[in-house]
N, C-alpha and C positions, 0 to 999 in steps of 0.2 A: 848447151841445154836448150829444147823445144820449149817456147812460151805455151802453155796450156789456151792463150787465146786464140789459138790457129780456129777450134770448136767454143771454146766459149764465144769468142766475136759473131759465129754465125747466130749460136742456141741466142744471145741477148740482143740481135740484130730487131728482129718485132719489136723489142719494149717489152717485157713481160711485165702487164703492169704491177703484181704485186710485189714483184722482185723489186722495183724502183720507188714502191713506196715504204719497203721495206729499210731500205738502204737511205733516203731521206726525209721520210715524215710525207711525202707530198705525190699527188697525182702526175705522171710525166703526160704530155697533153703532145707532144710532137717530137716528130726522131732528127733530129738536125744532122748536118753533113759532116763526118765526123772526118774527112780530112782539112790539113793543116798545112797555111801558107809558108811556103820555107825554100830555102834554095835546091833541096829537092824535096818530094811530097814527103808528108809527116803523118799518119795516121794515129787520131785516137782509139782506143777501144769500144766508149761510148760515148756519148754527148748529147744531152735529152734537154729540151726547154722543160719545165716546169711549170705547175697551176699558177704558182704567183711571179712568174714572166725572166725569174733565174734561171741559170742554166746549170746541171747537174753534170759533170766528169768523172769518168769512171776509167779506173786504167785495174787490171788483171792481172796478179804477181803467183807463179806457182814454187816462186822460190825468193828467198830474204837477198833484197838487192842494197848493196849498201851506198848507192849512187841513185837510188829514186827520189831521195830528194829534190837532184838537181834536173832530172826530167820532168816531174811536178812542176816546177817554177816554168820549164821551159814550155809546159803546155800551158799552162795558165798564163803566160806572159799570149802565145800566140792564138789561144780562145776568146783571149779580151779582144785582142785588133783583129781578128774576124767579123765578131759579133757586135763589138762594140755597147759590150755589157761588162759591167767591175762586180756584178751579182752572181759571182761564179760559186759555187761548191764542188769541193774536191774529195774522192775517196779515192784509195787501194783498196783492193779487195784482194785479201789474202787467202789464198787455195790449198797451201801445200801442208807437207806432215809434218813438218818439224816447227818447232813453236817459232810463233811470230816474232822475228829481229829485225826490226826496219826502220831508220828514222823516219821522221812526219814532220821534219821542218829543215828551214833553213835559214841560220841565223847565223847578223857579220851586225860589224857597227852601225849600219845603217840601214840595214833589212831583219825583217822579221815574218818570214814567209812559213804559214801553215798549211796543212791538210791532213785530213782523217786516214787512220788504218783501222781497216775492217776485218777481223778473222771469221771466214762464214761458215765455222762451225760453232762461232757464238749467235747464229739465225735463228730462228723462231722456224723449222721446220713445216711445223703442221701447215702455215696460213701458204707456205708456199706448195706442198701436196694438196690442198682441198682449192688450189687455185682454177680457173678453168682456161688460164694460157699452159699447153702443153711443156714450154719452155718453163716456165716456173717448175713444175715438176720435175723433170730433166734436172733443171737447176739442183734439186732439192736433194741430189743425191751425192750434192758434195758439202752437206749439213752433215753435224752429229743427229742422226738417227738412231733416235731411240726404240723402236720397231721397223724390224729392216723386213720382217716376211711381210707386213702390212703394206711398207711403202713398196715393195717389188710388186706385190699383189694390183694395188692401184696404176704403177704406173705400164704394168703389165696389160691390164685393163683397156688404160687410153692409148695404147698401143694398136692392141687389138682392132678399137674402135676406127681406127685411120683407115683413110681409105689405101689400097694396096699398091701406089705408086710413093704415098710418102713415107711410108711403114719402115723400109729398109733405111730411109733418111736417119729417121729419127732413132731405130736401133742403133744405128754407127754412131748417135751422135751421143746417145747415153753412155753405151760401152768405154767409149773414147773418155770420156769424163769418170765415170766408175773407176777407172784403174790408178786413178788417184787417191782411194779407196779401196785398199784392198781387201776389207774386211767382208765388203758385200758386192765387190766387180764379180766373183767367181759363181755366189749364190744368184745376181743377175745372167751370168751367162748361163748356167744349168735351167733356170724360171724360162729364158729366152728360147731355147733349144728346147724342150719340151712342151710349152704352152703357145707359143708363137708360132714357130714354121722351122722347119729345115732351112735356116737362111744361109746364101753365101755370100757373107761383105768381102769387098774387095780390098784387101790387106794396104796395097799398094798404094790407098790416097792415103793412109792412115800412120802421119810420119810420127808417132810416141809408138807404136804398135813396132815398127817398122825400127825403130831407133834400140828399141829391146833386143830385138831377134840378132840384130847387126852386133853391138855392143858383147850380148854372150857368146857368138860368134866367132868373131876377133880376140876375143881375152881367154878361146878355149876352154868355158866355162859350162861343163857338162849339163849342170843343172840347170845354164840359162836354157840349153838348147833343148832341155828335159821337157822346160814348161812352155815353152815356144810350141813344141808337139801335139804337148797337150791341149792347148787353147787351141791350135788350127784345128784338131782334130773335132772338138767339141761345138765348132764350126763349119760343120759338117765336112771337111774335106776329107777326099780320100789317102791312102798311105802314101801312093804314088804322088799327088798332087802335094803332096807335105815334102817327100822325098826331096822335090823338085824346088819348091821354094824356100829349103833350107839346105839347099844341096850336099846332101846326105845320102845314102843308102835309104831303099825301102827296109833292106835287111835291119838299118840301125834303127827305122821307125819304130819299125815293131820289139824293138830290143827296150827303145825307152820309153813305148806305150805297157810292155809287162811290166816294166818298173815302176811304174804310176798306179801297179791294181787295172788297167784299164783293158780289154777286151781289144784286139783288133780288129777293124771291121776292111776285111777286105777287097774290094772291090773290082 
């Protein structure tokens, strides 16, 4: 399975500060080096000093790991002899669909090791859409929203307002996260394609995109290859350039663009 921080580590690379005060009560004031000394490199997710001179850890889970325990202790063992700070604070931050199952400690006769689990669709939404780091927003669409045309509206908006070299960045980088979400990834790509531009992202840096298409694929799964179609299509490509990157028939594009209700557009 693809860690969903491949895109979360870039979108929370700035600090978005309300996200981080969100998550600890406190102002993050500096982005610290978030690799880790080890026999070979060790990357955190995040690692933020704090207003009152702690330092905040944040590691990224899009599925119940029943071993984070012990990777916890292992970054918090090698954050302290880094920084040479015992003022650590630890979260997981929990992303996926299925309810949270995760221990948050780890305990033997002589240890008594904590950290926090986070599910971020118990977030406070709004403070992180009316934020003015774009990342917060982005962020905000793996909240439980409770008005999804609003928040698409907005962050459709600050989209727009970018300038047109970072514009495709940050499409690729919402989309990417939305489809962990599938309630409002599909109403974001229709808003996208109609109110933003004729984009074309390139599929190929995008490995959960990429891991889908493969996946229904290989298990001959009519229906994966149905919706694969469908999204490239709605991504402006043509029949032909779909043909080709699910190597198929143009004949069968159009076999399972009828089957969707959907119009061919042939090019």
């Amino acid at each position: 399975m693809i860690k969903i921080d491949i895109t979360l580590r870039d979108v929370i690379s700035s600090m978005p500060h309300k996200f981080i005060e969100l998550l600890t009560g406190k102002k993050g004031v500096k982005l610290l080096d978030t690799s880790l000394p080890e026999v070979k490199d060790k990357r955190a997710d995040l690692i933020v000093e704090l207003e009152d001179k702690s330092i905040f850890h944040l590691e990224v889970q899009s599925f119940n790991d029943k071993n984070i325990n012990l990777r916890m202790l292992e970054y918090y063992i090698l954050i302290m002899q880094k920084y040479k700070n015992d003022k650590i604070l630890q979260k997981v931050l929990y992303v996926g669909e299925k309810p949270l199952n995760m221990p948050n400690r780890v305990q033997t006769d002589v240890l008594n090791f904590t950290y926090q689990l986070v599910d971020i669709r118990k977030f406070n939404c709004e403070s992180l859409i009316s934020s003015q780091d774009i990342e917060d927003k982005i962020l905000a669409v793996l909240c439980d929203i409770k008005n999804e045309n609003r928040y698409i509206n907005v962050i459709i908006e600050e989209i727009l307002n970018l300038p047109e070299n970072k514009r495709k960045d940050y499409i690729k980088k919402l989309l990417s996260l939305s489809r962990y979400r599938k309630n409002i990834n599909e109403k974001l790509l229709s808003a996208i394609k109609e109110k933003v531009m004729p984009i074309t992202i390139n599929l190929q840096d995008d490995p959960y995109f990429q891991q889908g298409i493969q996946q229904g694929i290989q298990q001959g799964i009519k229906k994966g290859i149905q919706k694969a179609v469908k999204v490239l299509k709605e991504l402006n490509l043509s029949n032909e350039e779909i043909a080709k990157k699910l190597n198929i028939s143009k004949k069968e594009v159009n076999e399972f663009l009828k089957d969707s209700n959907e119009t061919p557009k042939n090019r």
